[in-house]
KEKE-3310 file (N, C-alpha, C; in steps of 0.2 Angstrom, whole numbers, plus 5000, padded with zeros to 4 digits):
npx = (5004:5004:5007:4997:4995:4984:4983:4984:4977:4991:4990:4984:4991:5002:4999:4996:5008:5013:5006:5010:5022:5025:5037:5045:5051:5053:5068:5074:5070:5076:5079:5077:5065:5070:5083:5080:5074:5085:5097:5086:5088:5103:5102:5103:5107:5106:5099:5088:5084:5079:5068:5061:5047:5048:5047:5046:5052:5042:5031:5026:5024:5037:5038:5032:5031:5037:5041:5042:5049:5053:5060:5068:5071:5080:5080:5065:5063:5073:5074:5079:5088:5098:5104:5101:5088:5082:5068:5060:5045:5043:5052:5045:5034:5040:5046:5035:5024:5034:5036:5021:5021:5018:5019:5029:5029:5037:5035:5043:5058:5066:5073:5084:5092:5106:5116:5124:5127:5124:5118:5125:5121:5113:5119:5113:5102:5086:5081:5088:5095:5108:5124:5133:5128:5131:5132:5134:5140:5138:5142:5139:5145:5142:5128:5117:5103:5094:5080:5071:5059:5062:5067:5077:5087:5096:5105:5117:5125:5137:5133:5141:5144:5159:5164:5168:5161:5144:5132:5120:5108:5100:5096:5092:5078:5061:5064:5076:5087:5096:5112:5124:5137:5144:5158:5175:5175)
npy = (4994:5012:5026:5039:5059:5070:5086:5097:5112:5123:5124:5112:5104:5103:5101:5087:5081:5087:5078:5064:5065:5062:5053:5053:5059:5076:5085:5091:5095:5108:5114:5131:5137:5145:5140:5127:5135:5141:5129:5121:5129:5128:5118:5119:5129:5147:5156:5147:5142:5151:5156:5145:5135:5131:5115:5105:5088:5082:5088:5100:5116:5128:5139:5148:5146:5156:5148:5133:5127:5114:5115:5105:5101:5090:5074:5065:5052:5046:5043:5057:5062:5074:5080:5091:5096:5100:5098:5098:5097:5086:5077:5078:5071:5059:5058:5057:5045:5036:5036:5033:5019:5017:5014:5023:5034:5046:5057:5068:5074:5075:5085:5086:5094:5091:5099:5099:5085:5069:5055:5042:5026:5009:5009:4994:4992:5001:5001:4994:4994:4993:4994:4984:4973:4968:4973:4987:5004:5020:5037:5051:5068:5085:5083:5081:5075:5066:5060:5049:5046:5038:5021:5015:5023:5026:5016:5014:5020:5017:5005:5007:5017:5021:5022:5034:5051:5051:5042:5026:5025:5011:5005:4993:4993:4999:5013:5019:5028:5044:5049:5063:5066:5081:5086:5073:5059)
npz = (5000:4993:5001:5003:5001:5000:4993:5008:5016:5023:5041:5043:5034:5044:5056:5055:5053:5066:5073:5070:5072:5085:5093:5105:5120:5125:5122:5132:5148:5155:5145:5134:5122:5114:5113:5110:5096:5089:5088:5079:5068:5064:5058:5042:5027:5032:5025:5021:5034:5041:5036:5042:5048:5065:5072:5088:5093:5098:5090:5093:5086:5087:5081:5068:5052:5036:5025:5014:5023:5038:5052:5064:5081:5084:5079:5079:5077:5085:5102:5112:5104:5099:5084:5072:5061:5045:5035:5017:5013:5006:5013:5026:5024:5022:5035:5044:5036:5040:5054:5056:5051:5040:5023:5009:4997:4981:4970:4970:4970:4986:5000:5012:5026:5038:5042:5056:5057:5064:5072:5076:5065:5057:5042:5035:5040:5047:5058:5069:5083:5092:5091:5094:5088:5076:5060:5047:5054:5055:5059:5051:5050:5044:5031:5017:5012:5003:4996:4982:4968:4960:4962:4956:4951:4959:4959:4954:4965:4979:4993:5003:5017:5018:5007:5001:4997:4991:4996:4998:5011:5020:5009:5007:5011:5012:5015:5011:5005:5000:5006:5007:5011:5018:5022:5025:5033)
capx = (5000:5007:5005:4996:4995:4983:4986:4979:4982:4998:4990:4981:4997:5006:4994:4994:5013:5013:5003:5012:5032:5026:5039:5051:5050:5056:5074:5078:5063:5080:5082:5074:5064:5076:5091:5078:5074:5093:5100:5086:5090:5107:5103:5102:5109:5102:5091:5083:5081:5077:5060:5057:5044:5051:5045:5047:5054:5035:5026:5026:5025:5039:5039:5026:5037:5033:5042:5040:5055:5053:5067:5068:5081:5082:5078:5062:5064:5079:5074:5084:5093:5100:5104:5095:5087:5078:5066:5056:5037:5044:5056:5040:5030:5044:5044:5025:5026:5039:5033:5014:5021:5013:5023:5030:5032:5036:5033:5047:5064:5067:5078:5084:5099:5109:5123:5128:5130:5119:5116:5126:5116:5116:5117:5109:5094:5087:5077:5093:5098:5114:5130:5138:5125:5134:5130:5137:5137:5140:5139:5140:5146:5136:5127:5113:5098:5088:5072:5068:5054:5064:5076:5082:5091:5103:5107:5125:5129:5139:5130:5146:5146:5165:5164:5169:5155:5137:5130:5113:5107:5094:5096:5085:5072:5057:5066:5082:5088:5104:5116:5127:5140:5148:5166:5176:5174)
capy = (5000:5018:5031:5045:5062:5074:5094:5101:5118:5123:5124:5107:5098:5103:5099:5081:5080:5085:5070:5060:5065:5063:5047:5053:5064:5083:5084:5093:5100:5114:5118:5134:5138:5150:5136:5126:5137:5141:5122:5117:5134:5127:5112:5122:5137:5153:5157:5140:5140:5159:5155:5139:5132:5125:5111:5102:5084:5080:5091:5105:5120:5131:5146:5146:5148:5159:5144:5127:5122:5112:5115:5102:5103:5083:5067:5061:5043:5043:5046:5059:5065:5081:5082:5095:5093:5102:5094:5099:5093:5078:5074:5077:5066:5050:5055:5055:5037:5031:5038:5028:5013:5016:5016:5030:5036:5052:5059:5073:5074:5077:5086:5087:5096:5089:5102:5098:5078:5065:5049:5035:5023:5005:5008:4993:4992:5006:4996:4992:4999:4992:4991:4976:4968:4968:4977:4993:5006:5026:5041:5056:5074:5089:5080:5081:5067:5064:5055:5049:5044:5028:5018:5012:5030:5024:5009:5014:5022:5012:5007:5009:5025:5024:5023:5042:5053:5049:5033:5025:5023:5008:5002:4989:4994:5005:5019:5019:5037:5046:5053:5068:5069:5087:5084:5068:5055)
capz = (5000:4995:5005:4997:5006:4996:4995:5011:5018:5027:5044:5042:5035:5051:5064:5054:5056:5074:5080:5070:5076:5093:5093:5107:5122:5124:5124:5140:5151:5156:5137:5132:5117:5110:5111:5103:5087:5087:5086:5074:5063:5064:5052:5036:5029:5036:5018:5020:5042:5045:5035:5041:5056:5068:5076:5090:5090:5099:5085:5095:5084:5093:5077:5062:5046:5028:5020:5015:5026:5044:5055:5069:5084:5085:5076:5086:5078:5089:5108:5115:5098:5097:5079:5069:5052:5042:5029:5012:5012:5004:5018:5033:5023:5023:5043:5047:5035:5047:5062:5056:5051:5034:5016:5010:4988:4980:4964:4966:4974:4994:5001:5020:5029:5043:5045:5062:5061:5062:5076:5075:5065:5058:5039:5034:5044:5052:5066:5073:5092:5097:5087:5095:5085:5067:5052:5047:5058:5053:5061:5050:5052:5040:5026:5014:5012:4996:4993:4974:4964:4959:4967:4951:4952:4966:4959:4954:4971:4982:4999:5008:5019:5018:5000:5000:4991:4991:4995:5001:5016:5021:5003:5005:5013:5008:5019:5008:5002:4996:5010:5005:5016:5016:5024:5024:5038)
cpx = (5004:5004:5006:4994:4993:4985:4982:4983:4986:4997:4988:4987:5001:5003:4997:5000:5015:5010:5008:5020:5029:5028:5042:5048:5055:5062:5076:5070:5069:5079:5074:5071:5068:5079:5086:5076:5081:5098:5095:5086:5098:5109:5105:5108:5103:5096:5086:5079:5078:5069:5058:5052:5048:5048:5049:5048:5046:5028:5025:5029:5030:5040:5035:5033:5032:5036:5040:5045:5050:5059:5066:5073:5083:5079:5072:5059:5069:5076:5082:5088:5094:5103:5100:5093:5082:5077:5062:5051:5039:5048:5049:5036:5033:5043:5040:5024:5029:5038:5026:5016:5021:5019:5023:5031:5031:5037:5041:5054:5066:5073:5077:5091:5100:5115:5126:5128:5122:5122:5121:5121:5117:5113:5113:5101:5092:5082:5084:5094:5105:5118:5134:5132:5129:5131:5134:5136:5138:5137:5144:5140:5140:5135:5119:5110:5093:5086:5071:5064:5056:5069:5081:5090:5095:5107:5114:5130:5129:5135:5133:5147:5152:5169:5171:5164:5149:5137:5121:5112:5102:5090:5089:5081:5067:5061:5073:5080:5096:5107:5123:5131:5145:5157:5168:5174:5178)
cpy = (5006:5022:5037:5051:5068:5079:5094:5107:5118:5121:5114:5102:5097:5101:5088:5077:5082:5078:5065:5057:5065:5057:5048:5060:5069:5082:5086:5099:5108:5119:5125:5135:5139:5143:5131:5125:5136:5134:5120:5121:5132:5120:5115:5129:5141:5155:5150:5139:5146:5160:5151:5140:5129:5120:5108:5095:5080:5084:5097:5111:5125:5140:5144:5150:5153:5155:5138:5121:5120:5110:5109:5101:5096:5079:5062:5053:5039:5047:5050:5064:5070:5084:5086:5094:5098:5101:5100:5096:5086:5074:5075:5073:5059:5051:5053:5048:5034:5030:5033:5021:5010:5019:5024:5029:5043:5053:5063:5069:5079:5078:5087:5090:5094:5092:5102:5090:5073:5059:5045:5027:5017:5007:5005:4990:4998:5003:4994:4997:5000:4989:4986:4971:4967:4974:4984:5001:5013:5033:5050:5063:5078:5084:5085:5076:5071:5059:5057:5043:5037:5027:5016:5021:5029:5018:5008:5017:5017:5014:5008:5015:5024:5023:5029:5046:5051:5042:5031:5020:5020:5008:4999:4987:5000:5011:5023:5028:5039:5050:5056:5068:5078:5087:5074:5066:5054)
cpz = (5000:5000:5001:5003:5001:4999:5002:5014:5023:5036:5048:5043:5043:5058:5061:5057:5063:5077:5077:5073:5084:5096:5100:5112:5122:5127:5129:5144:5152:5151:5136:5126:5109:5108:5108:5098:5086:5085:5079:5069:5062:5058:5045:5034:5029:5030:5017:5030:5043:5042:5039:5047:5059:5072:5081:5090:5093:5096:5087:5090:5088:5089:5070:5058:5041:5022:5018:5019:5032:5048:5061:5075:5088:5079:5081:5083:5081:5097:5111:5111:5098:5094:5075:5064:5051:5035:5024:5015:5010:5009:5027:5030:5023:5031:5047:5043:5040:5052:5063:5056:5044:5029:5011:5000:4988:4973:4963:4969:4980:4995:5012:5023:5037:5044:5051:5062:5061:5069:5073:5074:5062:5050:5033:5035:5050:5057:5070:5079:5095:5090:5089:5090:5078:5065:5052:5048:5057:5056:5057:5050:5048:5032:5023:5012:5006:4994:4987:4973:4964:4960:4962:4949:4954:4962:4955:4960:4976:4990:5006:5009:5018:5012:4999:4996:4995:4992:4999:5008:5017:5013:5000:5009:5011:5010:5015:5007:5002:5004:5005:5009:5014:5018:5025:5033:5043)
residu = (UNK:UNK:UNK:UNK:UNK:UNK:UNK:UNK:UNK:UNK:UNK:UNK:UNK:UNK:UNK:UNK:UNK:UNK:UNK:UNK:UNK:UNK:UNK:UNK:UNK:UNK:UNK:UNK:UNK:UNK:UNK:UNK:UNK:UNK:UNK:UNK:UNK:UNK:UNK:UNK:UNK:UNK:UNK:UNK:UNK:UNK:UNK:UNK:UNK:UNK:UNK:UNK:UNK:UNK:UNK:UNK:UNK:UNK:UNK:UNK:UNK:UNK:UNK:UNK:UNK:UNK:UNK:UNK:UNK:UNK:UNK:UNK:UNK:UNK:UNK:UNK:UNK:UNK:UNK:UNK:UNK:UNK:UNK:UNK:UNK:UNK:UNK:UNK:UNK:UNK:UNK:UNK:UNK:UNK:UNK:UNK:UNK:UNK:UNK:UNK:UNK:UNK:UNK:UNK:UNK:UNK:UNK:UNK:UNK:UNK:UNK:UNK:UNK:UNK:UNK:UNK:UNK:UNK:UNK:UNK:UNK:UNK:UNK:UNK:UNK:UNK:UNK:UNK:UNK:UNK:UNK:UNK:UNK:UNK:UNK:UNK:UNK:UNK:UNK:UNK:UNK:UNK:UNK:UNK:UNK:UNK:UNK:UNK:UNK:UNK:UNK:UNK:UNK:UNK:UNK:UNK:UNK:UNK:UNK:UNK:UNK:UNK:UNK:UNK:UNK:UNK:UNK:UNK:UNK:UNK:UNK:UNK:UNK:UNK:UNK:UNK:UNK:UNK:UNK:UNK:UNK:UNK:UNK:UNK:UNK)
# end
């Protein structure tokens, strides 16, 4: 079953993905708002975060945007996570999928910013928790993540993060998508 997510207006979509990102409790009750917008303003550059919304990693609207960015000041498919990101529409619609449970396609191409780093994760399965268990494990600095229409797209990029360059991530699973990293490893 794809998952189809007709147009609806901006306030609508956002409400929808709030219930759904509420994977993961609030990073620090201490942490203040400000610190953060400013951490998930950090994922991006400043022409792409100084519009965006910000949300909170439990959906919590914490700044309404005038773009179609979503800044967020963690990863709330990772409890705790305090990497930033900031997604396209095509990139909240794969996390609200993931977050459901429910199959994720896209007609265009997704874009997401990760400028401060990313989780230590298990490249070929993302269900995975613990690296003593095998598989391969990467945890990378400032990148860029893109979602595409067709997988047969990827299918010359190596799935080895320490390839160098681009490679894909959770290849083969519906989840798959292209990692950008911006500095060496």
């Amino acid at each position: 079953m794809t998952m189809t997510i007709k147009k609806q207006n901006r306030a609508a979509f956002l409400g929808a993905i709030a219930l759904t990102l509420a994977w993961g409790p609030a990073l620090s009750f201490a942490e203040s708002v400000d610190d953060k917008i400013a951490r998930a303003m950090s994922a991006a550059p400043s022409d792409v975060s100084a519009e965006a919304t910000i949300m909170d990693v439990d959906g919590t609207i914490l700044r309404e945007g005038t773009n179609d960015w979503v800044c967020l000041p963690g990863v709330g498919l990772i409890p705790g996570d305090e990497h930033p990101m900031c997604n396209d529409a095509v990139w909240m619609k794969w996390m609200a999928a993931v977050g459901a449970g429910t199959e994720f396609s896209t007609d265009v191409i997704g874009v997401s910013y990760m400028l401060q780093g990313d989780a230590m994760v298990n490249n070929d399965n993302p269900m995975a928790t613990d690296p003593n268990d095998g598989g391969v494990w990467v945890q990378d600095g400032p990148h860029i993540m893109m979602l595409f229409p067709n997988m047969d797209m990827l299918a010359d990029l190596p799935r080895d993060p320490f390839a160098g360059g681009p490679y894909v991530m959770w290849g083969e699973t519906p989840l798959a998508h292209v990692m950008v990293p911006i500095e060496a490893k």
